[in-house]
CHARMM-style PDB file with segment names, atoms N, HN, CA, C and O in Angstrom:
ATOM      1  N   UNK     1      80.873 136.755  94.226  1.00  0.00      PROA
ATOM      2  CA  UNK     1      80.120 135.503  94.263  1.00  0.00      PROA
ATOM      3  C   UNK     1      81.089 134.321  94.342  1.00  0.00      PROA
ATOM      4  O   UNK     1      82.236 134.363  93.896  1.00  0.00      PROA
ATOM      5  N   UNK     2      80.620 133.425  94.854  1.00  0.00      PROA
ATOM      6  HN  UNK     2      79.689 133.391  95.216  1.00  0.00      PROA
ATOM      7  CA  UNK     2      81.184 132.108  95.034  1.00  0.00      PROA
ATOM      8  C   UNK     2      81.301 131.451  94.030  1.00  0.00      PROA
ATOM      9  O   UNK     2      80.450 131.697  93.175  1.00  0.00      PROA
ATOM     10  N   UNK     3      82.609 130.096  93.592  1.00  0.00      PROA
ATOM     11  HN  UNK     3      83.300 129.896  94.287  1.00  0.00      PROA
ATOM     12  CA  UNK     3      82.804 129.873  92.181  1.00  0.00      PROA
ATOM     13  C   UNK     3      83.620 128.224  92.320  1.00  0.00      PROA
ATOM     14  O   UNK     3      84.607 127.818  92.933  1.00  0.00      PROA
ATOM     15  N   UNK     4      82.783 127.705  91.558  1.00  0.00      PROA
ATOM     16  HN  UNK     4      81.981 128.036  91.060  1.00  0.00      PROA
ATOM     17  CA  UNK     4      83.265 126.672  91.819  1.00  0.00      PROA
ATOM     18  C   UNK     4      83.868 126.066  90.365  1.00  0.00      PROA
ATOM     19  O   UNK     4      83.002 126.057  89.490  1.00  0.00      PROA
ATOM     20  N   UNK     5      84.646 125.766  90.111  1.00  0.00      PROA
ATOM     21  HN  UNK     5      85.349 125.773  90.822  1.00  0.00      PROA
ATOM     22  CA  UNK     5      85.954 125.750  88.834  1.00  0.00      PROA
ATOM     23  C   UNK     5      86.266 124.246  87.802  1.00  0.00      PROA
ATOM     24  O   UNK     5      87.405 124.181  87.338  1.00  0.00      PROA
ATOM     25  N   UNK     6      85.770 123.655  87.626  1.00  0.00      PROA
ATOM     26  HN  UNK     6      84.845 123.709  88.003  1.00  0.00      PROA
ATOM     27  CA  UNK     6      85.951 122.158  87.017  1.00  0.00      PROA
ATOM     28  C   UNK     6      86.759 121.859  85.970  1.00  0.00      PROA
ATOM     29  O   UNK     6      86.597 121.880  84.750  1.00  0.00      PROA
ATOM     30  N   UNK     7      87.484 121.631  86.545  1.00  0.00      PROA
ATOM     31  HN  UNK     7      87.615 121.614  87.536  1.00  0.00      PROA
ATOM     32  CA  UNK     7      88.197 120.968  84.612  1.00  0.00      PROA
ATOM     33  C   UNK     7      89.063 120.563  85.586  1.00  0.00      PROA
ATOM     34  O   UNK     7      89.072 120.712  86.808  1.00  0.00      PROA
ATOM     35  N   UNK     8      90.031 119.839  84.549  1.00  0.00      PROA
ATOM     36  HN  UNK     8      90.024 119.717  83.557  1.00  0.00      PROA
ATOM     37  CA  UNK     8      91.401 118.859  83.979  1.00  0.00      PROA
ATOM     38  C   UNK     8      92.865 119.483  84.056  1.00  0.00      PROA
ATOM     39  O   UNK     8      93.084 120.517  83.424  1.00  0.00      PROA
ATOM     40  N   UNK     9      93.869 118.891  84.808  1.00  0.00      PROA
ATOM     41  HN  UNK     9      93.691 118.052  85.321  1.00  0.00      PROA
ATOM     42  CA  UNK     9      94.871 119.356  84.991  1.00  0.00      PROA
ATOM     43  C   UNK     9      95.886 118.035  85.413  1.00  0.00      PROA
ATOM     44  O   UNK     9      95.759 117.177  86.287  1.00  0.00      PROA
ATOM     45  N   UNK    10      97.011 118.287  84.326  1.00  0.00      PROA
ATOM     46  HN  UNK    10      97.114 118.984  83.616  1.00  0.00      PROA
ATOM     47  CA  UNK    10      97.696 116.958  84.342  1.00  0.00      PROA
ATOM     48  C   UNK    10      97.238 115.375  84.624  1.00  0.00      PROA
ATOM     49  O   UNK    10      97.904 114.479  85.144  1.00  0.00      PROA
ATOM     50  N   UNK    11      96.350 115.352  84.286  1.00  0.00      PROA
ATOM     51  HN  UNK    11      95.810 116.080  83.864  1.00  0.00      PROA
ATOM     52  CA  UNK    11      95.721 114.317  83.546  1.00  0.00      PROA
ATOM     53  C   UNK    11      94.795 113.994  84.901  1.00  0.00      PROA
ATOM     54  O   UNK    11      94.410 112.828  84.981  1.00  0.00      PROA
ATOM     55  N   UNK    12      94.419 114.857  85.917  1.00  0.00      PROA
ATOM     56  HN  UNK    12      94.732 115.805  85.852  1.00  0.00      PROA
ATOM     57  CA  UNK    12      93.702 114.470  86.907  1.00  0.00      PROA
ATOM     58  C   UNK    12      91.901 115.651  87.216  1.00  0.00      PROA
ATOM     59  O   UNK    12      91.935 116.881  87.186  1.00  0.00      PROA
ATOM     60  N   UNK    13      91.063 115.126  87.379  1.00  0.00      PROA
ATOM     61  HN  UNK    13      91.036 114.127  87.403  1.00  0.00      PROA
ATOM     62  CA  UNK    13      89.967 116.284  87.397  1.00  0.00      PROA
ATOM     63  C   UNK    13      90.295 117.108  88.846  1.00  0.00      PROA
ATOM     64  O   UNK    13      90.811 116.618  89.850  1.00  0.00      PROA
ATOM     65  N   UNK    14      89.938 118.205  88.694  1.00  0.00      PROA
ATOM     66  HN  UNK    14      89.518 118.603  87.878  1.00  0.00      PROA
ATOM     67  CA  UNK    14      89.830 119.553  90.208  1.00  0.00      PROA
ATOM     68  C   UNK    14      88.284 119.972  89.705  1.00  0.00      PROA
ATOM     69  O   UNK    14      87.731 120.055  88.609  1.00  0.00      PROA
ATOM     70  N   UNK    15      87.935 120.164  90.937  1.00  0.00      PROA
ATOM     71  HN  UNK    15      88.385 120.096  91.828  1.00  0.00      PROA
ATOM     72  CA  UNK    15      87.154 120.938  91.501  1.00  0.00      PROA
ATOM     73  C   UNK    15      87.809 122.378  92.045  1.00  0.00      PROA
ATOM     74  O   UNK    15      88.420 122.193  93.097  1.00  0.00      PROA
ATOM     75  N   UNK    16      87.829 123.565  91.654  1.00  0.00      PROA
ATOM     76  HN  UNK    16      87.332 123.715  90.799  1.00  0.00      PROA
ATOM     77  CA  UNK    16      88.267 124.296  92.672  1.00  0.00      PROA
ATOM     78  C   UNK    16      87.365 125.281  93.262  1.00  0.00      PROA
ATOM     79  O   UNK    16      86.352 125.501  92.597  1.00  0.00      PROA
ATOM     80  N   UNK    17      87.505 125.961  94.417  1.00  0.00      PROA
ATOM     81  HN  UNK    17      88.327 125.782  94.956  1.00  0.00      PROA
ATOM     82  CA  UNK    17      86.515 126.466  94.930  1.00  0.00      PROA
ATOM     83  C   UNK    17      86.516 127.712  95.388  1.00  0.00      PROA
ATOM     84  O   UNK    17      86.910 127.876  96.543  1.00  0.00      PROA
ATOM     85  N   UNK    18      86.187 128.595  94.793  1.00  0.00      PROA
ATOM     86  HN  UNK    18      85.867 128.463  93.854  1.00  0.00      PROA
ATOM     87  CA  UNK    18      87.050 130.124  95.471  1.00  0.00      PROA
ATOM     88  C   UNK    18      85.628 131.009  96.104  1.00  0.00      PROA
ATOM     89  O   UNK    18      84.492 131.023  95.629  1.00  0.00      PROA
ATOM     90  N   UNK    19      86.081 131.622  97.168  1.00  0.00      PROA
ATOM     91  HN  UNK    19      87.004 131.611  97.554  1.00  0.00      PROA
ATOM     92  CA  UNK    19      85.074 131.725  98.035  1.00  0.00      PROA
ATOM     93  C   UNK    19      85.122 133.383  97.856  1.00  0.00      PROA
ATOM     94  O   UNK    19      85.910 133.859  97.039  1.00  0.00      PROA
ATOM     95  N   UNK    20      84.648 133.853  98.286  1.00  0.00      PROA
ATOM     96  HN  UNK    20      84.007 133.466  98.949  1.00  0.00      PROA
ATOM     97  CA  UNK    20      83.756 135.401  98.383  1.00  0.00      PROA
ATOM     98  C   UNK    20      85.217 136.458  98.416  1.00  0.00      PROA
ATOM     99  O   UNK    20      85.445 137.493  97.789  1.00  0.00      PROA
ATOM    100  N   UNK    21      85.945 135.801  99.294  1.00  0.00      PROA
ATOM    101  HN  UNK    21      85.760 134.961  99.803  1.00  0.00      PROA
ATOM    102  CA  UNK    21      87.293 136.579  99.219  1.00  0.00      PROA
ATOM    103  C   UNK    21      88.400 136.448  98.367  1.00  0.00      PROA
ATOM    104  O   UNK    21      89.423 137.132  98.400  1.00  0.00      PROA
ATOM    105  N   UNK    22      88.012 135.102  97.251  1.00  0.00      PROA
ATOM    106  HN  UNK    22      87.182 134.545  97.225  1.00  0.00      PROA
ATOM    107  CA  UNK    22      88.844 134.926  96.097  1.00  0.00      PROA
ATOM    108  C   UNK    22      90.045 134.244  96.692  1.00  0.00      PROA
ATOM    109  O   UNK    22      91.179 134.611  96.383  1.00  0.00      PROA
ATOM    110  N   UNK    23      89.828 133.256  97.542  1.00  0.00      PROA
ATOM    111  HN  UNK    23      88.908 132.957  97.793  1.00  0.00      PROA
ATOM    112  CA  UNK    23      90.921 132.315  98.325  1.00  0.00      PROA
ATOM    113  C   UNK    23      90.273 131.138  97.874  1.00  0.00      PROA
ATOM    114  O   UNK    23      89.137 130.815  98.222  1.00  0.00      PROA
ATOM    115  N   UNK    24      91.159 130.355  96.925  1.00  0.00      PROA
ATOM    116  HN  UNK    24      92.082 130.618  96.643  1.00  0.00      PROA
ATOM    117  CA  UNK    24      90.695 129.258  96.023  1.00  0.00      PROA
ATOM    118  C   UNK    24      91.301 127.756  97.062  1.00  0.00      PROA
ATOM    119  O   UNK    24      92.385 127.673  97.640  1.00  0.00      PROA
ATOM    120  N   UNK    25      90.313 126.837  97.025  1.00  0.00      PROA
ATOM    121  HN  UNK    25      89.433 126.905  96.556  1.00  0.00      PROA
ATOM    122  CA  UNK    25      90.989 125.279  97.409  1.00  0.00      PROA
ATOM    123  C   UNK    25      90.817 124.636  96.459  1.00  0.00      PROA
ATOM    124  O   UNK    25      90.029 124.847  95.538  1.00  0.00      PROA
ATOM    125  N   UNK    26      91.704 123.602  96.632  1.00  0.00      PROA
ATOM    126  HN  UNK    26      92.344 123.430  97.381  1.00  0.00      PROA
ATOM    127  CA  UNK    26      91.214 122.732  95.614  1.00  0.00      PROA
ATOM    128  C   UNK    26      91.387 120.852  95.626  1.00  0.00      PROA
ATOM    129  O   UNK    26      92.218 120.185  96.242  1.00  0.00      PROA
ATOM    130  N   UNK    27      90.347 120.414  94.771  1.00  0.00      PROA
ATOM    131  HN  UNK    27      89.672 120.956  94.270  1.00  0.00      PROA
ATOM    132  CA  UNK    27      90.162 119.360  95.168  1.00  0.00      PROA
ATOM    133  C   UNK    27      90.321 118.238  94.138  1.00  0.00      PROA
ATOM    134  O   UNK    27      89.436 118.078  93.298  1.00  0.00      PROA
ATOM    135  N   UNK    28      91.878 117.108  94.170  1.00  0.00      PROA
ATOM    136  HN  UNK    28      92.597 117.238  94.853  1.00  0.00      PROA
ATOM    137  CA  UNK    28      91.982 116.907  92.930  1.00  0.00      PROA
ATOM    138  C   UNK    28      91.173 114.891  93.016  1.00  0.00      PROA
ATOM    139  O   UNK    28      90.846 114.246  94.013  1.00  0.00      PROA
ATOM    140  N   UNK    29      91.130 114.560  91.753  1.00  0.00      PROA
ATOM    141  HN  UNK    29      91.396 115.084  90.944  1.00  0.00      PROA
ATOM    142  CA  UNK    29      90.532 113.802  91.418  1.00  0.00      PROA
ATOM    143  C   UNK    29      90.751 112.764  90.639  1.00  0.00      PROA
ATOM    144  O   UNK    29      91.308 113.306  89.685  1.00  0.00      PROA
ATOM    145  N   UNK    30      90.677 111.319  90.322  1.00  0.00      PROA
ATOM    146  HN  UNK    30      90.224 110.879  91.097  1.00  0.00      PROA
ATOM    147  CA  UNK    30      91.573 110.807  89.685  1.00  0.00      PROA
ATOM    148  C   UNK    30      90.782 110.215  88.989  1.00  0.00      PROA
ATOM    149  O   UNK    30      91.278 109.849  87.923  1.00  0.00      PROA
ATOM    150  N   UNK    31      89.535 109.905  89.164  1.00  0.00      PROA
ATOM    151  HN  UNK    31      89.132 110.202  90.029  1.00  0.00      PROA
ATOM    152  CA  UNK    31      89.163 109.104  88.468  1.00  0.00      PROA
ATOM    153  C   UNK    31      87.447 109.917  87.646  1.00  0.00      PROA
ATOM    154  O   UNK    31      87.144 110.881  88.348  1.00  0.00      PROA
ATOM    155  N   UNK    32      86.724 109.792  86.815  1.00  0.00      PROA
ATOM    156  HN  UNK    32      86.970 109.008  86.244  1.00  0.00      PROA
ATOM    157  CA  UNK    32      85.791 110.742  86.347  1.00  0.00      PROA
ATOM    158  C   UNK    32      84.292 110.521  87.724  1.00  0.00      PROA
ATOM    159  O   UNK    32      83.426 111.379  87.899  1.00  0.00      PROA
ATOM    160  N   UNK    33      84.355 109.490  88.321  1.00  0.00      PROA
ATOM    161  HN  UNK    33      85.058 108.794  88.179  1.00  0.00      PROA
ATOM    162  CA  UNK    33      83.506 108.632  89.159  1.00  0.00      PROA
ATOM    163  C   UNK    33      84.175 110.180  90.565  1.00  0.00      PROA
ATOM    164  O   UNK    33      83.721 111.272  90.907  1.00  0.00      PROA
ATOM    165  N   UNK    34      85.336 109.406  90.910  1.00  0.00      PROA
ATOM    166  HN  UNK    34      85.705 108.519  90.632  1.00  0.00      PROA
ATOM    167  CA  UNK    34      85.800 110.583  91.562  1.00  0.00      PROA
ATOM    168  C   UNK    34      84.982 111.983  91.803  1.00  0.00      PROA
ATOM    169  O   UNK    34      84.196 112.293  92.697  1.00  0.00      PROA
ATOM    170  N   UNK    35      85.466 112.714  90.660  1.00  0.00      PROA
ATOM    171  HN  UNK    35      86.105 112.462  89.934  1.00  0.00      PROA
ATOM    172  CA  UNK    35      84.711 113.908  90.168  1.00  0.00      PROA
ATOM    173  C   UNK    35      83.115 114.264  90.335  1.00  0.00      PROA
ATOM    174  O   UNK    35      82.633 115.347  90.667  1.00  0.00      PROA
ATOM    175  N   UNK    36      82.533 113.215  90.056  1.00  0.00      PROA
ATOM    176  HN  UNK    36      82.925 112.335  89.787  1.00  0.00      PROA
ATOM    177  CA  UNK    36      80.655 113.544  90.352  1.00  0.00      PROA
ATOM    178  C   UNK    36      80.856 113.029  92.026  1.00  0.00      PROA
ATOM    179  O   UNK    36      80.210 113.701  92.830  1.00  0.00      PROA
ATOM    180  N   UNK    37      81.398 112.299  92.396  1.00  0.00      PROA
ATOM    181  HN  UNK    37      81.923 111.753  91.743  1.00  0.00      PROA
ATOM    182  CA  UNK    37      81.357 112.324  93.710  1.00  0.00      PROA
ATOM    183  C   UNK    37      81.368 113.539  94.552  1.00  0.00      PROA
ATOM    184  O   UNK    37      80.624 113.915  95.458  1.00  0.00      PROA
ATOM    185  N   UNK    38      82.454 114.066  93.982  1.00  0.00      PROA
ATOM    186  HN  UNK    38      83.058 113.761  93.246  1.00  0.00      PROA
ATOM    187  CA  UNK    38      83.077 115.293  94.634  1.00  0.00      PROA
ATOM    188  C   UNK    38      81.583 116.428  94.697  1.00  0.00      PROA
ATOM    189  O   UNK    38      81.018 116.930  95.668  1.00  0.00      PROA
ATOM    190  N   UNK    39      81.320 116.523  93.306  1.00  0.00      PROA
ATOM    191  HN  UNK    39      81.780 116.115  92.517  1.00  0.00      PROA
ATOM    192  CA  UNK    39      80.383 117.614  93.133  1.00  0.00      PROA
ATOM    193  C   UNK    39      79.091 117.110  93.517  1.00  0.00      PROA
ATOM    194  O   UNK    39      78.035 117.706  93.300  1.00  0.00      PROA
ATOM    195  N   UNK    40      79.192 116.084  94.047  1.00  0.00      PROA
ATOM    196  HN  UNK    40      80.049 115.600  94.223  1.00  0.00      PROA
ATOM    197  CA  UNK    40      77.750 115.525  94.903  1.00  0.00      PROA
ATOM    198  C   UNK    40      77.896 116.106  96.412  1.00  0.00      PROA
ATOM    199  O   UNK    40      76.870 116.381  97.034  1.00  0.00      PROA
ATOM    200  N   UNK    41      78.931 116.257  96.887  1.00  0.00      PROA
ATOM    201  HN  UNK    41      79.765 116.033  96.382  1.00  0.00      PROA
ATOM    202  CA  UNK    41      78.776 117.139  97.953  1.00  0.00      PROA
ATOM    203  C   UNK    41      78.349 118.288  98.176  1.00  0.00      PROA
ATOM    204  O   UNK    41      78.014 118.740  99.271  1.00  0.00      PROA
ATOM    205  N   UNK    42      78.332 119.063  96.683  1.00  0.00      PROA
ATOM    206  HN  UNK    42      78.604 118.695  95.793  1.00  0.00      PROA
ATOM    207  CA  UNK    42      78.269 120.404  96.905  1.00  0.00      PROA
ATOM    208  C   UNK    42      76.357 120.575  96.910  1.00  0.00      PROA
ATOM    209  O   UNK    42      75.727 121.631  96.976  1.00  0.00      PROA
ATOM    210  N   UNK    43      75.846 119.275  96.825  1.00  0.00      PROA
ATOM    211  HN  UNK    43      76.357 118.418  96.771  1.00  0.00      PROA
ATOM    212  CA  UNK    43      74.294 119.304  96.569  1.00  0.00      PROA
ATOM    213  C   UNK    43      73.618 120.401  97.114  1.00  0.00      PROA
ATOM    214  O   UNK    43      72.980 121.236  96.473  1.00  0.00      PROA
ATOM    215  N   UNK    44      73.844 120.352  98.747  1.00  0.00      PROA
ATOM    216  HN  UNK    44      74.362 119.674  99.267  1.00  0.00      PROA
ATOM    217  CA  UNK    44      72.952 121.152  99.512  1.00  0.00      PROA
ATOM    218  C   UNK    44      72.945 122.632  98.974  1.00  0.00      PROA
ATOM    219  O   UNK    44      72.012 123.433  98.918  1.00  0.00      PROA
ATOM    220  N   UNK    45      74.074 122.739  98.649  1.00  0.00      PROA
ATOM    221  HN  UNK    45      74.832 122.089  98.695  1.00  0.00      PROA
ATOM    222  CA  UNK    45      74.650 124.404  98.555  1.00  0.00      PROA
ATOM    223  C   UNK    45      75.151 125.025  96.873  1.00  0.00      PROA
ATOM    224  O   UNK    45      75.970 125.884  96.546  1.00  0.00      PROA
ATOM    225  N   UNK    46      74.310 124.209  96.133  1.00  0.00      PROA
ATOM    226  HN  UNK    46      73.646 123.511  96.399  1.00  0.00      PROA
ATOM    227  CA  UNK    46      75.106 124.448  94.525  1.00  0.00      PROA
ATOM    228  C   UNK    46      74.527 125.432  94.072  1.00  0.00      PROA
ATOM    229  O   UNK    46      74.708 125.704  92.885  1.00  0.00      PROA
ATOM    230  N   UNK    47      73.542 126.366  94.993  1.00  0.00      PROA
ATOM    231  HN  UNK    47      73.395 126.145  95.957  1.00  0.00      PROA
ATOM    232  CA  UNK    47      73.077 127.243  94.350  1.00  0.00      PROA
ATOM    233  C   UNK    47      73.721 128.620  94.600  1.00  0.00      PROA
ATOM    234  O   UNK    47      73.564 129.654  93.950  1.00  0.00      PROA
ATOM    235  N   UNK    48      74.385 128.426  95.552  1.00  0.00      PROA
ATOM    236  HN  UNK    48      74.512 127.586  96.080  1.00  0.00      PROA
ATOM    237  CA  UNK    48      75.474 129.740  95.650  1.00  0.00      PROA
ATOM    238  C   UNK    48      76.703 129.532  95.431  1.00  0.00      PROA
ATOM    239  O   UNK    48      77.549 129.806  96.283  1.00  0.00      PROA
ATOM    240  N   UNK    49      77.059 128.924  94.049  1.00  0.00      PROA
ATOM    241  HN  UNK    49      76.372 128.702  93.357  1.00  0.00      PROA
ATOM    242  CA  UNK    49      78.092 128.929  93.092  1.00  0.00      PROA
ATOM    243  C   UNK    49      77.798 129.169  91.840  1.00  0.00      PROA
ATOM    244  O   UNK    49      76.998 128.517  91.168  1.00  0.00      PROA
ATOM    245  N   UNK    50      78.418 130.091  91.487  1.00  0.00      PROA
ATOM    246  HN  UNK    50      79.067 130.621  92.033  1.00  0.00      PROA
ATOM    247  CA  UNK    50      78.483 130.293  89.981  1.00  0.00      PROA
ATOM    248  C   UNK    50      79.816 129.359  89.073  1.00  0.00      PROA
ATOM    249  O   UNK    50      80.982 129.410  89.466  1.00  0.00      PROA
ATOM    250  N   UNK    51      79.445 128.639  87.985  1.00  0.00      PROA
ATOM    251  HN  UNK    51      78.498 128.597  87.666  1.00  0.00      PROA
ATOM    252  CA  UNK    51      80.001 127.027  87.839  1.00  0.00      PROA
ATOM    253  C   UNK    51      80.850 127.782  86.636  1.00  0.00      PROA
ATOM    254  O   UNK    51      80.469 128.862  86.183  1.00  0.00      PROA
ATOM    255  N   UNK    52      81.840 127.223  86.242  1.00  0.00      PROA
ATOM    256  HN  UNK    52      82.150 126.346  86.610  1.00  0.00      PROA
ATOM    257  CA  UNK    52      83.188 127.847  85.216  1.00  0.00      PROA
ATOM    258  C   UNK    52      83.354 126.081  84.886  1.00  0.00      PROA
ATOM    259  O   UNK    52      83.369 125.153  85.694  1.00  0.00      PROA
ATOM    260  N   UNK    53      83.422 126.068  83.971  1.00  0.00      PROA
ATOM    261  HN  UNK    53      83.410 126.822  83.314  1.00  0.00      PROA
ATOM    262  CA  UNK    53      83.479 124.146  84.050  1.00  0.00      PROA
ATOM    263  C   UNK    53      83.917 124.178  82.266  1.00  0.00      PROA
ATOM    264  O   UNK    53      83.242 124.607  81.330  1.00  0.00      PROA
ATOM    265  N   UNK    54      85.470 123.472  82.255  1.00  0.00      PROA
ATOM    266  HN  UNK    54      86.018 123.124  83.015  1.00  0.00      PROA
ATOM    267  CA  UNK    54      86.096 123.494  81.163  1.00  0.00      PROA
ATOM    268  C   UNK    54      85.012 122.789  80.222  1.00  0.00      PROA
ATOM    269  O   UNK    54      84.062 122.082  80.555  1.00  0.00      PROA
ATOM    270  N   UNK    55      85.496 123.249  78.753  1.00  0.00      PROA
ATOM    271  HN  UNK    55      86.268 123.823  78.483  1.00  0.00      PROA
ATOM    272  CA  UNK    55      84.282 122.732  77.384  1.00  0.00      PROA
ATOM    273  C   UNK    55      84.286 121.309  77.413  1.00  0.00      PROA
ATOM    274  O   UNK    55      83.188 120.756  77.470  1.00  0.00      PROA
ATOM    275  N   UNK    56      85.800 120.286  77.369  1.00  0.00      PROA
ATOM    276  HN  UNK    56      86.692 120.735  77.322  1.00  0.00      PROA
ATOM    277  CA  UNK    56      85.729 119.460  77.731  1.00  0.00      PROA
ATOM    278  C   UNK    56      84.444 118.588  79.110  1.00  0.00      PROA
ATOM    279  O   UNK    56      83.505 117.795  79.188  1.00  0.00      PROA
ATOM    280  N   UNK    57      85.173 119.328  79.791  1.00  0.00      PROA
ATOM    281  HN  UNK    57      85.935 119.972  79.728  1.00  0.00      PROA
ATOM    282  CA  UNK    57      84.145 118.654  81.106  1.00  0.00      PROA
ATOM    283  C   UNK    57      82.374 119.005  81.035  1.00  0.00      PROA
ATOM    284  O   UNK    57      81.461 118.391  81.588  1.00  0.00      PROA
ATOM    285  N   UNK    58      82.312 120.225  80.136  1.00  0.00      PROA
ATOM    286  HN  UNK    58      83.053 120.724  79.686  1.00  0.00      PROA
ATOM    287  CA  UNK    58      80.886 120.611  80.677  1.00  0.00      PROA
ATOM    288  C   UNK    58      79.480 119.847  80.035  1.00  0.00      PROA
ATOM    289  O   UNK    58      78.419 120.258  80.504  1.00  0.00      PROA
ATOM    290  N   UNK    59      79.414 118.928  79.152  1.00  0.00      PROA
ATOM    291  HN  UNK    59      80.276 118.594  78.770  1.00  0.00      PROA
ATOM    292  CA  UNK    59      78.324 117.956  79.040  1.00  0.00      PROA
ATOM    293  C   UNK    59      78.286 116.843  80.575  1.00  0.00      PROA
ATOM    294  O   UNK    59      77.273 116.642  81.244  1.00  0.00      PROA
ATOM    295  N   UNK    60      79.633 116.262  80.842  1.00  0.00      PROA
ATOM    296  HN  UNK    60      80.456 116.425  80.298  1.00  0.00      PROA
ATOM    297  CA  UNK    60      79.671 115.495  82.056  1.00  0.00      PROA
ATOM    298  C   UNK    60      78.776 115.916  82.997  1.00  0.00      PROA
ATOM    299  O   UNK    60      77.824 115.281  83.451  1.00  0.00      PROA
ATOM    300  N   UNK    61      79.260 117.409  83.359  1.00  0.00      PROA
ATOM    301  HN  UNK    61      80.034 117.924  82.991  1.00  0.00      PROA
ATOM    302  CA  UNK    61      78.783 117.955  84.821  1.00  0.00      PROA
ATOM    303  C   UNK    61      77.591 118.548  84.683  1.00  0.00      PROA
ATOM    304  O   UNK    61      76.839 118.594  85.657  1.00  0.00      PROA
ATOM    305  N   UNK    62      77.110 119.260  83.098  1.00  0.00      PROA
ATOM    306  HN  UNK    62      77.720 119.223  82.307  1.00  0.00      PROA
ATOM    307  CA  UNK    62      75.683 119.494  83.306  1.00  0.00      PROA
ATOM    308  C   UNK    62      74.506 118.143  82.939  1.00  0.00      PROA
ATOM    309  O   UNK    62      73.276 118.185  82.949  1.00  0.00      PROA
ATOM    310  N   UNK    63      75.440 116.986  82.628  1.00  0.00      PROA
ATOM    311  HN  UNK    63      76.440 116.953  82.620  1.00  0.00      PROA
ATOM    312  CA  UNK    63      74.046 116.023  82.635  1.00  0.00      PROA
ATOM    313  C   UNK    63      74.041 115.204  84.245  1.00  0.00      PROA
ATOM    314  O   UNK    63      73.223 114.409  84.708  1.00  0.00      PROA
ATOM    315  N   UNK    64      75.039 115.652  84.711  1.00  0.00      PROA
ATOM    316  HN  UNK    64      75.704 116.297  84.334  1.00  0.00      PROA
ATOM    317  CA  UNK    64      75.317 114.745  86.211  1.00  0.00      PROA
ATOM    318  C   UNK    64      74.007 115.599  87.313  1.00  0.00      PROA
ATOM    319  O   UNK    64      73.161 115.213  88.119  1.00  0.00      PROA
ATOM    320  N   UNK    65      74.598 117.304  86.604  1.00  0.00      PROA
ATOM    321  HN  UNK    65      75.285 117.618  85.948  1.00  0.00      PROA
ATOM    322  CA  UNK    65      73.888 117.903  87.635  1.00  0.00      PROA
ATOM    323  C   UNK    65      72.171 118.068  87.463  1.00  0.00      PROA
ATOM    324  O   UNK    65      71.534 118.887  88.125  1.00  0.00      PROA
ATOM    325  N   UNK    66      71.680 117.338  86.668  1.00  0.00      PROA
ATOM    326  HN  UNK    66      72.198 116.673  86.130  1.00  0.00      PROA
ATOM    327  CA  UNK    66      70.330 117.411  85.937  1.00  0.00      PROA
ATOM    328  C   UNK    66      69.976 116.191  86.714  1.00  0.00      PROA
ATOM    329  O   UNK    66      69.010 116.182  87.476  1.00  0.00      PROA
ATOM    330  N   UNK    67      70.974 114.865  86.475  1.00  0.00      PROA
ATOM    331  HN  UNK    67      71.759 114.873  85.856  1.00  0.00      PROA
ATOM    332  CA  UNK    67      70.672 113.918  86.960  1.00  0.00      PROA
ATOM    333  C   UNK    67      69.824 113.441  88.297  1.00  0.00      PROA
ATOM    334  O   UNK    67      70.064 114.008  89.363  1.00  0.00      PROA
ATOM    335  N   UNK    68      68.754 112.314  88.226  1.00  0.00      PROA
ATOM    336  HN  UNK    68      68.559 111.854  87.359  1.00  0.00      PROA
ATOM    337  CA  UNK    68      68.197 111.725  89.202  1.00  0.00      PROA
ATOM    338  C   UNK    68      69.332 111.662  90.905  1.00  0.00      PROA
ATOM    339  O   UNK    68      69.101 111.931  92.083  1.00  0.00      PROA
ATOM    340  N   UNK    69      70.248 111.282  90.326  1.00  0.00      PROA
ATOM    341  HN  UNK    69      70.436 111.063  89.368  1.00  0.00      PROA
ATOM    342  CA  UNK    69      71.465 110.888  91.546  1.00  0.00      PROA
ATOM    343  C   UNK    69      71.198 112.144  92.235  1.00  0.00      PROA
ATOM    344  O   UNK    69      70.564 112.201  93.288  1.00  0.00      PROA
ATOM    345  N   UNK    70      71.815 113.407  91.474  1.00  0.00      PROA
ATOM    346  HN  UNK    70      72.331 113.360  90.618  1.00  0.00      PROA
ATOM    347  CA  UNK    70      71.969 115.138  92.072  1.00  0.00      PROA
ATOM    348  C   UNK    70      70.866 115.785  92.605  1.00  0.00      PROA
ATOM    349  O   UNK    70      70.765 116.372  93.682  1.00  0.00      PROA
ATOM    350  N   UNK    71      69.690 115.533  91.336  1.00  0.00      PROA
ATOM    351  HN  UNK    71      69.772 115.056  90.461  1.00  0.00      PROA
ATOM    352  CA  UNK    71      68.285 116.299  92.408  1.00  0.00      PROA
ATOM    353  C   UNK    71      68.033 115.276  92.960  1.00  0.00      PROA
ATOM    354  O   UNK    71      66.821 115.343  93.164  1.00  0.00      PROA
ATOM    355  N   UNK    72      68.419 114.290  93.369  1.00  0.00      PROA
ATOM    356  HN  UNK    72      69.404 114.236  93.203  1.00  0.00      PROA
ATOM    357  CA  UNK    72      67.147 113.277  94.462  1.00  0.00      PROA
ATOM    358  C   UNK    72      66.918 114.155  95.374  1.00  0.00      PROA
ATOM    359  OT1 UNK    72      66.138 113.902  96.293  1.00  0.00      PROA
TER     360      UNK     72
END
C-alpha cells in the first residue's frame, strides 16, 4: 500500500511518499502553512494512502484533514 509519512526533520516539515514499490520522495517544508499546503494536494487521492504522521504532528494533520478547507 501506498504511504504517505509526515513529521519533522531538522527543524523543517516532510511529507514523504513511498509508493507501491517502496521508492520514497520527499517533500520538504518550511513553514507549518507550507505543510497543509502540501497535503492539500494530495486531496483528490488521500484515500489510497495509508498516513504514518509523527505524535508531534498528528493533531495538526488530523484536524486539517477533517477540516472545511480539505473536504470542500
Amino acid at each position: 500500500m501506498k504511504k504517505l509519512r509526515i513529521y519533522k526533520e531538522n527543524g523543517e516539515f516532510v511529507i514523504q511518499r513511498v509508493n507501491e514499490f517502496n521508492h520514497a520522495f520527499k517533500r520538504n517544508f518550511i513553514s507549518e502553512q507550507g505543510l497543509l499546503e502540501g497535503l492539500l494536494s494530495y486531496q483528490p487521492v488521500i484515500d489510497e494512502y495509508e498516513l504514518e504522521v509523527s505524535d508531534g504532528l498528528w493533531a495538526l494533520v488530523i484536524n486539517f484533514l477533517n477540516s472545511e478547507e480539505f473536504q470542500g
